[in-house]
N, CA, C and O atoms as a GROMACS GRO file, in nm:
protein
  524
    1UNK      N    1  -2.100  -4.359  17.825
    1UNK     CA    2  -2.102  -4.454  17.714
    1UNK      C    3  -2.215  -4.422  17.616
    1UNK      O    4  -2.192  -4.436  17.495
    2UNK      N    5  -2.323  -4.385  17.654
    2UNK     CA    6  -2.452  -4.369  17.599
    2UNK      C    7  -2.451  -4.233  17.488
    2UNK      O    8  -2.523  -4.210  17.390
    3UNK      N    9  -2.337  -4.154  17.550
    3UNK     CA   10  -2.312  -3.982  17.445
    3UNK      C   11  -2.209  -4.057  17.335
    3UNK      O   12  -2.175  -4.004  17.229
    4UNK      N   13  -2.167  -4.185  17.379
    4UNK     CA   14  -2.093  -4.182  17.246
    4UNK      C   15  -2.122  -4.272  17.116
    4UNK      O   16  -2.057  -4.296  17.014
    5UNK      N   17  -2.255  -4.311  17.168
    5UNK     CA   18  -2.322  -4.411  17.073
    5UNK      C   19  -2.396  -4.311  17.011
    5UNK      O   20  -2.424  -4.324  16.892
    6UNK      N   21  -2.452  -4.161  17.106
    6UNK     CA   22  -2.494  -4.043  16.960
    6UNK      C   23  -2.409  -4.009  16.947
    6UNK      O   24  -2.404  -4.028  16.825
    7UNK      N   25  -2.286  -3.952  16.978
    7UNK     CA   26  -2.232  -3.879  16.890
    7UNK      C   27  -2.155  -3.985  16.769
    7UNK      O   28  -2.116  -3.939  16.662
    8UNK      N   29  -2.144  -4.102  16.799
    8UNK     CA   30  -2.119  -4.219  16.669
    8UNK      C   31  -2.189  -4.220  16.589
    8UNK      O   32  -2.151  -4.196  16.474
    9UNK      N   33  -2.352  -4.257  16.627
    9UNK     CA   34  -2.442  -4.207  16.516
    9UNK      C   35  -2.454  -4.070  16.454
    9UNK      O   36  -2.458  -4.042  16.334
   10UNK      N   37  -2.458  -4.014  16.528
   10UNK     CA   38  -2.460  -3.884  16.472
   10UNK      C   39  -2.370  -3.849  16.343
   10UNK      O   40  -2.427  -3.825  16.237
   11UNK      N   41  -2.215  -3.845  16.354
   11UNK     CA   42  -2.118  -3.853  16.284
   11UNK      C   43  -2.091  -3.931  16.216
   11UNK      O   44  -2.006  -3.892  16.137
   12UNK      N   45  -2.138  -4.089  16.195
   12UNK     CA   46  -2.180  -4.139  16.111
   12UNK      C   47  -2.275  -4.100  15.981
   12UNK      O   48  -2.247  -4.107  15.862
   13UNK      N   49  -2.359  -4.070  16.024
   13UNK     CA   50  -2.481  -3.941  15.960
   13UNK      C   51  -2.436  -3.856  15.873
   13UNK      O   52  -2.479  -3.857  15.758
   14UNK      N   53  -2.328  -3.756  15.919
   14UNK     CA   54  -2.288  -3.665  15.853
   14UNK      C   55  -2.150  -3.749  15.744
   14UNK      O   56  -2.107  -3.715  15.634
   15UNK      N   57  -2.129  -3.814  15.792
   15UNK     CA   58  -2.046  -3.873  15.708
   15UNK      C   59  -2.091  -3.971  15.550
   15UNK      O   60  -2.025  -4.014  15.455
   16UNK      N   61  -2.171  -3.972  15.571
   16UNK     CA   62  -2.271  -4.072  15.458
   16UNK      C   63  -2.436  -3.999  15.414
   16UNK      O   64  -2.524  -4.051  15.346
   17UNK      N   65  -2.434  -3.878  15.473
   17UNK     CA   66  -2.549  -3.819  15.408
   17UNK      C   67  -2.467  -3.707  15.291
   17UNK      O   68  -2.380  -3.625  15.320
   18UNK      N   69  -2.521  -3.731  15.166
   18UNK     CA   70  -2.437  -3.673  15.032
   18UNK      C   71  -2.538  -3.566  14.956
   18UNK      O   72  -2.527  -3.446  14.931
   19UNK      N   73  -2.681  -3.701  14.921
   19UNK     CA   74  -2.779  -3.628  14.828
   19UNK      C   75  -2.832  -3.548  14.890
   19UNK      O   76  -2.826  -3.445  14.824
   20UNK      N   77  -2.899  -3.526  15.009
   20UNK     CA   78  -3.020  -3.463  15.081
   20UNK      C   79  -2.947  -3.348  15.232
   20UNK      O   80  -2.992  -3.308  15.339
   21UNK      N   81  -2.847  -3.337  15.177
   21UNK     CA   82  -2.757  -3.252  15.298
   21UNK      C   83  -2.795  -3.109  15.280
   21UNK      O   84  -2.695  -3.037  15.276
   22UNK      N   85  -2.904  -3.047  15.267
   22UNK     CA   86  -2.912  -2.859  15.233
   22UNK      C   87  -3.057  -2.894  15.366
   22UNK      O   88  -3.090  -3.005  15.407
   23UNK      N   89  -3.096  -2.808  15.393
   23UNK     CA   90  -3.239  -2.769  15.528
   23UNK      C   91  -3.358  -2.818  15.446
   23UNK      O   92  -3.422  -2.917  15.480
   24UNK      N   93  -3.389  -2.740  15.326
   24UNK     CA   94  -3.504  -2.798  15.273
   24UNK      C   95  -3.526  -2.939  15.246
   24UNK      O   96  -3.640  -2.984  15.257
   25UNK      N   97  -3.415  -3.022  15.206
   25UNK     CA   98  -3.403  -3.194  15.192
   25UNK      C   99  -3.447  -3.214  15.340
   25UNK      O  100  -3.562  -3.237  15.375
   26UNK      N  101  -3.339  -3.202  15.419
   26UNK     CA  102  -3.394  -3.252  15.552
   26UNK      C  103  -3.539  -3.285  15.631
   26UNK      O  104  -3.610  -3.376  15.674
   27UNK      N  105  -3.527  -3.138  15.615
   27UNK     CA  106  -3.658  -3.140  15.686
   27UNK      C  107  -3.769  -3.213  15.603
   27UNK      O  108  -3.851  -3.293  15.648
   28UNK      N  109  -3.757  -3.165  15.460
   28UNK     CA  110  -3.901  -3.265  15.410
   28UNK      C  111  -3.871  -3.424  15.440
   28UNK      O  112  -3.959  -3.509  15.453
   29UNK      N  113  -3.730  -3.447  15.448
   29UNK     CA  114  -3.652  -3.616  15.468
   29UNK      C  115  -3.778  -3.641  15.615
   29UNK      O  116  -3.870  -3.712  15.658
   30UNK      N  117  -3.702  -3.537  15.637
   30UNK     CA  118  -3.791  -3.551  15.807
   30UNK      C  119  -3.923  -3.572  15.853
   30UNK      O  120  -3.957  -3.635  15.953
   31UNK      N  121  -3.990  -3.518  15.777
   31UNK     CA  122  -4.136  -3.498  15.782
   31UNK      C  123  -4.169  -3.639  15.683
   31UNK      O  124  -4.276  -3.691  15.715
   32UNK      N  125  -4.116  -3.688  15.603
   32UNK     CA  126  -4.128  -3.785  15.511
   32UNK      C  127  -4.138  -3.903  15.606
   32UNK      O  128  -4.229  -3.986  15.603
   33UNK      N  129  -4.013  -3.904  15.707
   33UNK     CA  130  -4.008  -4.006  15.765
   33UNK      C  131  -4.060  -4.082  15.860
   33UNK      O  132  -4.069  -4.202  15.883
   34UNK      N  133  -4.105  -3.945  15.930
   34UNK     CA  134  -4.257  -3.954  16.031
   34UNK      C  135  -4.327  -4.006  15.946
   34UNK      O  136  -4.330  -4.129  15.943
   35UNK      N  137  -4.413  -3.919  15.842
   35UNK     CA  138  -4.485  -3.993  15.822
   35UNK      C  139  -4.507  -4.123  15.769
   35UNK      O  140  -4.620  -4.169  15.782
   36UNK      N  141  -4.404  -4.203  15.702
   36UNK     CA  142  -4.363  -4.360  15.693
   36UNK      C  143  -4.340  -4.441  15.860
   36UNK      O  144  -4.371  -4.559  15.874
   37UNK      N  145  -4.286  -4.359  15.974
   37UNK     CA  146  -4.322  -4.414  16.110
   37UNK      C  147  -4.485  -4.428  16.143
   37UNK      O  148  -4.529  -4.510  16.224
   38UNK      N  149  -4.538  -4.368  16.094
   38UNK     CA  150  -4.669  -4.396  16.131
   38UNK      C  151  -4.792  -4.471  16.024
   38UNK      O  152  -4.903  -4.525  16.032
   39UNK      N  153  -4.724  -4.447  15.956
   39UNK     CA  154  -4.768  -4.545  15.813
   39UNK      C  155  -4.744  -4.679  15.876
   39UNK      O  156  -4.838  -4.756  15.895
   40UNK      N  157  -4.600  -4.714  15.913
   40UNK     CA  158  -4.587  -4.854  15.969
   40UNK      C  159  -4.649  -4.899  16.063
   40UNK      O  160  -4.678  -5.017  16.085
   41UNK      N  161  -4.679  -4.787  16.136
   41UNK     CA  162  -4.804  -4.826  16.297
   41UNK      C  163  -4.919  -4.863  16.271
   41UNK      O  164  -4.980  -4.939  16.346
   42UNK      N  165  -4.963  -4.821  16.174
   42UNK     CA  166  -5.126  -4.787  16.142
   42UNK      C  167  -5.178  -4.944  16.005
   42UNK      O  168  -5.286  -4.985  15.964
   43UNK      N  169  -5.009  -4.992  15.974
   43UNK     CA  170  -5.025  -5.085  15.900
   43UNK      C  171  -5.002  -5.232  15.946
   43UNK      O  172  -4.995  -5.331  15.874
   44UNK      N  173  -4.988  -5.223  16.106
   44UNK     CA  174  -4.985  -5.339  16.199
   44UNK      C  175  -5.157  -5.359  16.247
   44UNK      O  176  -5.207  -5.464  16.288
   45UNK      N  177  -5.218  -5.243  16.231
   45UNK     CA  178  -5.382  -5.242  16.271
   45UNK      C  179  -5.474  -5.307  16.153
   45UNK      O  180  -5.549  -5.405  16.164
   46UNK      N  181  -5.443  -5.208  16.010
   46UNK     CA  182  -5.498  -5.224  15.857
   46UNK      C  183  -5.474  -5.316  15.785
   46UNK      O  184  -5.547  -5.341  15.689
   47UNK      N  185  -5.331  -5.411  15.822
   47UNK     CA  186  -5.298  -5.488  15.682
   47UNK      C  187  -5.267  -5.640  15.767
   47UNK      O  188  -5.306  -5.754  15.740
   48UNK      N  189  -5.206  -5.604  15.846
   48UNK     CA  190  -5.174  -5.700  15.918
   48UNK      C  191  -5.246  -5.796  16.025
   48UNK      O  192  -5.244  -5.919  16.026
   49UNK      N  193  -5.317  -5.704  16.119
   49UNK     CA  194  -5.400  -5.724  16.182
   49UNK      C  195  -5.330  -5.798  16.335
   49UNK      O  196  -5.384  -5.879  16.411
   50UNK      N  197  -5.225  -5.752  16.343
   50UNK     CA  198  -5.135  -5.798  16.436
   50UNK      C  199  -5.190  -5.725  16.603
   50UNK      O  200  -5.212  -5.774  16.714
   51UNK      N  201  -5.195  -5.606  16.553
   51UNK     CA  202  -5.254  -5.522  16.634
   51UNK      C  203  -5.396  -5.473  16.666
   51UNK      O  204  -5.448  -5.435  16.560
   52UNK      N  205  -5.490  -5.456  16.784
   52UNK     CA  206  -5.609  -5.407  16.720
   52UNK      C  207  -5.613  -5.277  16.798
   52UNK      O  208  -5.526  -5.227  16.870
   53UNK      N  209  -5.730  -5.236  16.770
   53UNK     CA  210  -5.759  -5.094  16.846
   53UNK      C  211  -5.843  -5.104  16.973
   53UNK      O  212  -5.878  -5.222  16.979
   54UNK      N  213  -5.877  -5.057  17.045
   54UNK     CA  214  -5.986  -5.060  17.156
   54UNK      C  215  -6.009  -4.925  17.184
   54UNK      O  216  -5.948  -4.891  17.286
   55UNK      N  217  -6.093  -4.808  17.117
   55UNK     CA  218  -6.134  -4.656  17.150
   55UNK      C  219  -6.229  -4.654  17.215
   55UNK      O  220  -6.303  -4.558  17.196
   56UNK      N  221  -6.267  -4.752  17.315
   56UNK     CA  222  -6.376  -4.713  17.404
   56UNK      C  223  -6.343  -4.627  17.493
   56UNK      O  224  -6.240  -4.632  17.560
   57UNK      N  225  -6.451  -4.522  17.499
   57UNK     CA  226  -6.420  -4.443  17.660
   57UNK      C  227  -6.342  -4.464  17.782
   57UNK      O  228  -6.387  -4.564  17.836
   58UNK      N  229  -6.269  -4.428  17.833
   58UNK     CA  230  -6.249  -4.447  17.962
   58UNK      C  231  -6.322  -4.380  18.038
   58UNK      O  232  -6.338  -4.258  18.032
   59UNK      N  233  -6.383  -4.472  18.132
   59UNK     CA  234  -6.455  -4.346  18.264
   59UNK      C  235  -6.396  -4.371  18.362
   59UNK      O  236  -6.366  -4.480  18.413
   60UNK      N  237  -6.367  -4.212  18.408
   60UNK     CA  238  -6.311  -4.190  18.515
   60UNK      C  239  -6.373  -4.134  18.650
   60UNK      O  240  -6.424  -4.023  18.633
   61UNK      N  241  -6.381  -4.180  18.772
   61UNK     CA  242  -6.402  -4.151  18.863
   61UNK      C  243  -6.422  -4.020  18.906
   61UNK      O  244  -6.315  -3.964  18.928
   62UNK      N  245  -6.530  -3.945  18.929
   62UNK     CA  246  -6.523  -3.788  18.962
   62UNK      C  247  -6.435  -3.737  19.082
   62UNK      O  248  -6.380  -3.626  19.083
   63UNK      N  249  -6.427  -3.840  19.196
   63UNK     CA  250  -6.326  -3.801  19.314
   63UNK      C  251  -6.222  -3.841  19.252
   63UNK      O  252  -6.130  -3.849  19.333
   64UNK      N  253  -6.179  -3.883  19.111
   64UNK     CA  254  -5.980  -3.923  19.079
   64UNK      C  255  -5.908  -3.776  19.140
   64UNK      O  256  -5.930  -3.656  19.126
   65UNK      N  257  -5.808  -3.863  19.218
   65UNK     CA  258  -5.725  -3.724  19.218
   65UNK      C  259  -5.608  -3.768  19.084
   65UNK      O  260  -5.622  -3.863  19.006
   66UNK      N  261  -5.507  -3.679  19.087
   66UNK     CA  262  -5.419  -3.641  18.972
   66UNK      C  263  -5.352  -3.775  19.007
   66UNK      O  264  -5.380  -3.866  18.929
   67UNK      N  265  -5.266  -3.805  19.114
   67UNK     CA  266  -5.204  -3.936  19.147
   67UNK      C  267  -5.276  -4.049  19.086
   67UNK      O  268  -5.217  -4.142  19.031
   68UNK      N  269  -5.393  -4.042  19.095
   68UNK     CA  270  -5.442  -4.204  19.040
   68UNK      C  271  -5.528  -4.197  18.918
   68UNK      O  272  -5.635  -4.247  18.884
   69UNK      N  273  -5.434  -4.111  18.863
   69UNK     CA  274  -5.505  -4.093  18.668
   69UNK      C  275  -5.418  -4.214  18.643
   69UNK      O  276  -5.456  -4.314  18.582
   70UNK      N  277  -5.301  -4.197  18.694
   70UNK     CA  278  -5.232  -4.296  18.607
   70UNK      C  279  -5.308  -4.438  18.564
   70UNK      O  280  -5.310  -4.482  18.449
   71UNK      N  281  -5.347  -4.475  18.635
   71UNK     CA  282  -5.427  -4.608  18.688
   71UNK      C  283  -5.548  -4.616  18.594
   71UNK      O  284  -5.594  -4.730  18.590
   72UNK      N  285  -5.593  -4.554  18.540
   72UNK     CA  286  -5.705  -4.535  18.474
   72UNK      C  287  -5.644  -4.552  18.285
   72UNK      O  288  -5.712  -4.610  18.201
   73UNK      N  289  -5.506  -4.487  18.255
   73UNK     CA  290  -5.497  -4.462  18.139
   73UNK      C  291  -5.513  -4.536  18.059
   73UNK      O  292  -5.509  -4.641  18.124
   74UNK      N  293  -5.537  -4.576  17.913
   74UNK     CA  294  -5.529  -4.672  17.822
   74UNK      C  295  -5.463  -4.612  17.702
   74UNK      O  296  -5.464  -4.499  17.653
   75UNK      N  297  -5.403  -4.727  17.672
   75UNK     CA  298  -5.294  -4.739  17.549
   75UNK      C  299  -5.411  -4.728  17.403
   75UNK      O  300  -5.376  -4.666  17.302
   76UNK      N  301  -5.538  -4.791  17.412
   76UNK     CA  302  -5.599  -4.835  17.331
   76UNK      C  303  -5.577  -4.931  17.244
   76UNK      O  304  -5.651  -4.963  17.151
   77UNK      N  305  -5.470  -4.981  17.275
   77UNK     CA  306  -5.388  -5.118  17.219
   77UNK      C  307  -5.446  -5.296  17.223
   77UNK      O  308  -5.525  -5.315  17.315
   78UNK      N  309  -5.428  -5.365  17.175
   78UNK     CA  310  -5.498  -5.469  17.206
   78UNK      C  311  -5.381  -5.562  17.082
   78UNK      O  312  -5.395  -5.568  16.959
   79UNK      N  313  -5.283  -5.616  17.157
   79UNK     CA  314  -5.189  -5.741  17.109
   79UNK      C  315  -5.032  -5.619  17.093
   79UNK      O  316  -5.023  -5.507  17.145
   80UNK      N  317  -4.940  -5.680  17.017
   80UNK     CA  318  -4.822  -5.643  16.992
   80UNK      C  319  -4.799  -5.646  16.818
   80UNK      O  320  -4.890  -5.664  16.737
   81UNK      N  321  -4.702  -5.630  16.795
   81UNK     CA  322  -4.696  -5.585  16.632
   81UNK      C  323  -4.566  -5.739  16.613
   81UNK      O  324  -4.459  -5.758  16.671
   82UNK      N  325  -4.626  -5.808  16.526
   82UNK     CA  326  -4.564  -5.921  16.484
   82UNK      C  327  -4.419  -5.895  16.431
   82UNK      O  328  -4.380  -5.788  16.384
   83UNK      N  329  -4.357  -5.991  16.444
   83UNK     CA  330  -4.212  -5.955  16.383
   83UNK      C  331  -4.178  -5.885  16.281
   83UNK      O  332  -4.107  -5.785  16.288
   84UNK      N  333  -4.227  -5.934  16.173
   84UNK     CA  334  -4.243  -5.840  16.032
   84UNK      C  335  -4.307  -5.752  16.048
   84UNK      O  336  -4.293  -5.683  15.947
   85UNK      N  337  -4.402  -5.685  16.144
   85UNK     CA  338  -4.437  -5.518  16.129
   85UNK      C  339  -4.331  -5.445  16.241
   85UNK      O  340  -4.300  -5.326  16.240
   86UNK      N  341  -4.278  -5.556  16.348
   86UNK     CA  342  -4.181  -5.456  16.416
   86UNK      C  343  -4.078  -5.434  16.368
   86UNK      O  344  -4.023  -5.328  16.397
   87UNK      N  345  -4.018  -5.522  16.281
   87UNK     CA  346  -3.882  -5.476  16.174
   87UNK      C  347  -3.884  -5.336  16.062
   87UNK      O  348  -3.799  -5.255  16.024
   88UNK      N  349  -4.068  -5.365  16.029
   88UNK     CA  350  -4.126  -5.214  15.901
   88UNK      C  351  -4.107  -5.105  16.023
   88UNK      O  352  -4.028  -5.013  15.999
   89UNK      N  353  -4.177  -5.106  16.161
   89UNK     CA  354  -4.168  -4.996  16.249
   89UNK      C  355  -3.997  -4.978  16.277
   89UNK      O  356  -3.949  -4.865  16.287
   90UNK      N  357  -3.937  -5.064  16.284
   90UNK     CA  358  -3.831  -5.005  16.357
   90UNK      C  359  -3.717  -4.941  16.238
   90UNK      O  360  -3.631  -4.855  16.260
   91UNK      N  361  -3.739  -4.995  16.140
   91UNK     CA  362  -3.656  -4.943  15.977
   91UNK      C  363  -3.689  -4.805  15.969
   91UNK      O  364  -3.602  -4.718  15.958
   92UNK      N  365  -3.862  -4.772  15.975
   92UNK     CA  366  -3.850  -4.636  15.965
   92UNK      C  367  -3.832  -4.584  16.067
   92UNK      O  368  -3.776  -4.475  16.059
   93UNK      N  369  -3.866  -4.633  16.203
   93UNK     CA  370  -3.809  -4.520  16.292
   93UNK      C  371  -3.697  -4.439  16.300
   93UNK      O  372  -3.674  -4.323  16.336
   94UNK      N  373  -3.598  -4.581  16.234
   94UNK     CA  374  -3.405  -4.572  16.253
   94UNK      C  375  -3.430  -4.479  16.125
   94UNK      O  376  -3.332  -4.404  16.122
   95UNK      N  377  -3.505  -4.454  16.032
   95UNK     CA  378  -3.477  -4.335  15.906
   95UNK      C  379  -3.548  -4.217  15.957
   95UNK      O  380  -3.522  -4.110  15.901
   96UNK      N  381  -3.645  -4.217  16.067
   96UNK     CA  382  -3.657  -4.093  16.131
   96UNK      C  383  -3.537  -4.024  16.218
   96UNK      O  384  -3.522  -3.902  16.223
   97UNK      N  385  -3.451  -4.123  16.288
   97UNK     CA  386  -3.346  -4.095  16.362
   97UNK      C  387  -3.268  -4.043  16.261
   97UNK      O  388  -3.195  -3.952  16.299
   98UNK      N  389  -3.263  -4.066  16.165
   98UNK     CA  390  -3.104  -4.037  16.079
   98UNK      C  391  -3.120  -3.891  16.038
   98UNK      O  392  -3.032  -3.804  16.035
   99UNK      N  393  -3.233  -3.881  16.012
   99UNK     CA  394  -3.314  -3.736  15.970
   99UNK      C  395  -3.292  -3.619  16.085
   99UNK      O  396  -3.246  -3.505  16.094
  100UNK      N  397  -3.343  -3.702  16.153
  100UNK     CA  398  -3.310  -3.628  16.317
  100UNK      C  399  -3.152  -3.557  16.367
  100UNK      O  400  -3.141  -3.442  16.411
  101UNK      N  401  -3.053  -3.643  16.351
  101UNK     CA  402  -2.915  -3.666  16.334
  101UNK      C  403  -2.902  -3.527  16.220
  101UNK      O  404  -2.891  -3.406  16.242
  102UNK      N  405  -2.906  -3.597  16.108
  102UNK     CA  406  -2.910  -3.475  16.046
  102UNK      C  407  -2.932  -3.335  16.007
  102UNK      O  408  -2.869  -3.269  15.925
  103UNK      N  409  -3.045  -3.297  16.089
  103UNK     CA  410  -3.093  -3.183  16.090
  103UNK      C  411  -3.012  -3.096  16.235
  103UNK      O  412  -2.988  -2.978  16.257
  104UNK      N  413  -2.987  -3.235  16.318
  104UNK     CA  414  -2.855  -3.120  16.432
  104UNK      C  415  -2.739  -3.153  16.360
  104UNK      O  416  -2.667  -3.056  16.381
  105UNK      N  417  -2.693  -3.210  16.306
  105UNK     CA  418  -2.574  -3.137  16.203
  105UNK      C  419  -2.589  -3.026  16.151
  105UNK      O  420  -2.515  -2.930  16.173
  106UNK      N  421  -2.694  -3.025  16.068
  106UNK     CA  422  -2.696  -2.866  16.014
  106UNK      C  423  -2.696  -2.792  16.086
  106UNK      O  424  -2.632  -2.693  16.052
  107UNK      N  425  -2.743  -2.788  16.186
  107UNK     CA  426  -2.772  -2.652  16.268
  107UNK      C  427  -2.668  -2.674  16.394
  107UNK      O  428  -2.674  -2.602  16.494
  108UNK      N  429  -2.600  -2.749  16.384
  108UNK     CA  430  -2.454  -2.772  16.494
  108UNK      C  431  -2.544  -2.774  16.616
  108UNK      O  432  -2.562  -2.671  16.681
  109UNK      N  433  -2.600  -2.885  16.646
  109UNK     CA  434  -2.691  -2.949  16.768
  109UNK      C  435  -2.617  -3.071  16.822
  109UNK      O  436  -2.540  -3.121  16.741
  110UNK      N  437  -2.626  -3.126  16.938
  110UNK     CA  438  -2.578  -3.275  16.939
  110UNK      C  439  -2.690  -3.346  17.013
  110UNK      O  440  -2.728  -3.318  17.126
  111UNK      N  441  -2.739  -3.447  16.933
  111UNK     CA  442  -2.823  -3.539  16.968
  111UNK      C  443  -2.819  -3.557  17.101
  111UNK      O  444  -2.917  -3.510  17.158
  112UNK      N  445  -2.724  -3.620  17.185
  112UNK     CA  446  -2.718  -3.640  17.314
  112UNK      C  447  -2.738  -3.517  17.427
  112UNK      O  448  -2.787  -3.533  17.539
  113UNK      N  449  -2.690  -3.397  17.374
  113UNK     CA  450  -2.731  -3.278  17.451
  113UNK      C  451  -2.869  -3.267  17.472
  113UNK      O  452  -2.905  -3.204  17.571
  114UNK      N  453  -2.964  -3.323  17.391
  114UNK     CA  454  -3.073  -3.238  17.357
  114UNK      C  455  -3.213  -3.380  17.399
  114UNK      O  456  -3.335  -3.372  17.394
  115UNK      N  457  -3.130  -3.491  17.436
  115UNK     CA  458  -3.202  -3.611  17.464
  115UNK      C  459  -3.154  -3.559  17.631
  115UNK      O  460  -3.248  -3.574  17.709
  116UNK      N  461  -3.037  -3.508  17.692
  116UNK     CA  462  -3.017  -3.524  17.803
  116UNK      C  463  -3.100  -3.419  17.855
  116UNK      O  464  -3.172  -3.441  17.953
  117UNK      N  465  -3.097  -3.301  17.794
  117UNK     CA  466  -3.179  -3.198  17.844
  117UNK      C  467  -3.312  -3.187  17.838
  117UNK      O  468  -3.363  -3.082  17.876
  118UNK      N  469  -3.398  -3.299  17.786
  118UNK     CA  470  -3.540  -3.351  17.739
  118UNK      C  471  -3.540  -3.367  17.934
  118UNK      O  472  -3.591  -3.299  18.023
  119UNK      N  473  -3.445  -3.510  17.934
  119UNK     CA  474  -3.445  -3.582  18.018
  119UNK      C  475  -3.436  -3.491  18.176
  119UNK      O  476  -3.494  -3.556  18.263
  120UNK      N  477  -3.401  -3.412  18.208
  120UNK     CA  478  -3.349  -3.374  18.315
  120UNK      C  479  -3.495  -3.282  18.301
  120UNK      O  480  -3.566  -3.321  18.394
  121UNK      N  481  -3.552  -3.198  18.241
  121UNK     CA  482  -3.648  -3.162  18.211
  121UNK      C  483  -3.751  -3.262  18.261
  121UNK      O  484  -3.811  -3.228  18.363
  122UNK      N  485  -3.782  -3.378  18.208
  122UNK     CA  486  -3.895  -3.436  18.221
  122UNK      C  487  -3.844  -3.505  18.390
  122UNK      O  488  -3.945  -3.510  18.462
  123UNK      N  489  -3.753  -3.542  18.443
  123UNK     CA  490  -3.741  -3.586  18.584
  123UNK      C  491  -3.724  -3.456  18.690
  123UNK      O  492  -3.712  -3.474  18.811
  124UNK      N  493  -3.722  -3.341  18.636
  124UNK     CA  494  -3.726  -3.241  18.710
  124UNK      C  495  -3.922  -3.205  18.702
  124UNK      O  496  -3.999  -3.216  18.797
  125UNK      N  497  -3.950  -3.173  18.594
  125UNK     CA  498  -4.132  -3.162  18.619
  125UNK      C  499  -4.215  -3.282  18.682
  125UNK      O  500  -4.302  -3.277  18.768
  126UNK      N  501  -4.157  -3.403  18.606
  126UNK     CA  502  -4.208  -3.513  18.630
  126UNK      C  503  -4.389  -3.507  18.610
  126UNK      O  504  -4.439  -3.405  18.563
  127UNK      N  505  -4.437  -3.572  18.633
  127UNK     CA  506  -4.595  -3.583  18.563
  127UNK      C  507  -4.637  -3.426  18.561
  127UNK      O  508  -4.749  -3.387  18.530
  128UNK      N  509  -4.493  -3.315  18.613
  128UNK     CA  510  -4.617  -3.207  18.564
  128UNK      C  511  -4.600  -3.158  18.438
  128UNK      O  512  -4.663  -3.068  18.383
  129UNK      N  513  -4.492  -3.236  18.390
  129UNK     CA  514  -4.464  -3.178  18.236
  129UNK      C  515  -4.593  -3.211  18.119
  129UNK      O  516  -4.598  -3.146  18.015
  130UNK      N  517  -4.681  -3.303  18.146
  130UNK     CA  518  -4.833  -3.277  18.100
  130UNK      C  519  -4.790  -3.360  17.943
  130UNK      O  520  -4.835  -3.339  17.830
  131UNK      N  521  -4.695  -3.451  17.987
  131UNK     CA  522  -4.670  -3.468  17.834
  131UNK      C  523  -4.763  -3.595  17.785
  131UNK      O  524  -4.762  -3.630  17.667
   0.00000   0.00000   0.00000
């Protein structure tokens, strides 16, 4: 069920992308859109104040073994992103996706291939994929 909600989106995508359909549109679409995804993150901290930061150090234990890093990690996060900045985050994310979509059209990719093969990848290394 899940390959056919990308390949719906996906083909959706190609069906309604007109102006910006050549590699060079894309990709700058692409790179555009990141950076408006993170514009929206950074404007739940700066404008909003929904979110805060916390960059203090973590100290970690000199006997940590690798198993109990987890336990230690921090988000550096401090609250959640209010309704109106999670609607700005999630608008551009969904215009990073479309970008995304688009750029395996051009190059005859399928979204779901390439999320499944992430996936089988990351549960086959599992924490050793270092990601």
């Amino acid at each position: 069920m899940k390959d056919l909600i990308y390949d719906e989106f996906q083909n959706k995508v190609d069906e309604v992308l007109i102006r910006h359909a050549n590699l060079l549109d894309i990709v700058s679409k692409l790179n555009e859109a990141a950076s408006k995804s993170n514009r929206a993150v950074i404007k739940t901290i700066t404008n909003c104040g929904c979110v805060k930061i916390d960059v203090s150090k973590v100290d970690l234990p000199e006997d940590l073994s690798y198993e109990e890093l987890k336990d230690f990690k921090s988000e550096h996060l401090i609250g959640e992103p209010c309704p109106i900045c999670r609607d700005k985050i999630e608008e551009e994310l969904g215009r990073l996706e479309f970008y995304v979509a688009a750029l395996c059209n051009l190059l005859d990719l399928n979204m779901y291939d390439i999320v499944l093969k992430e996936y089988k990848k990351i549960s086959t290394l599992g924490r050793f994929s270092l990601y």
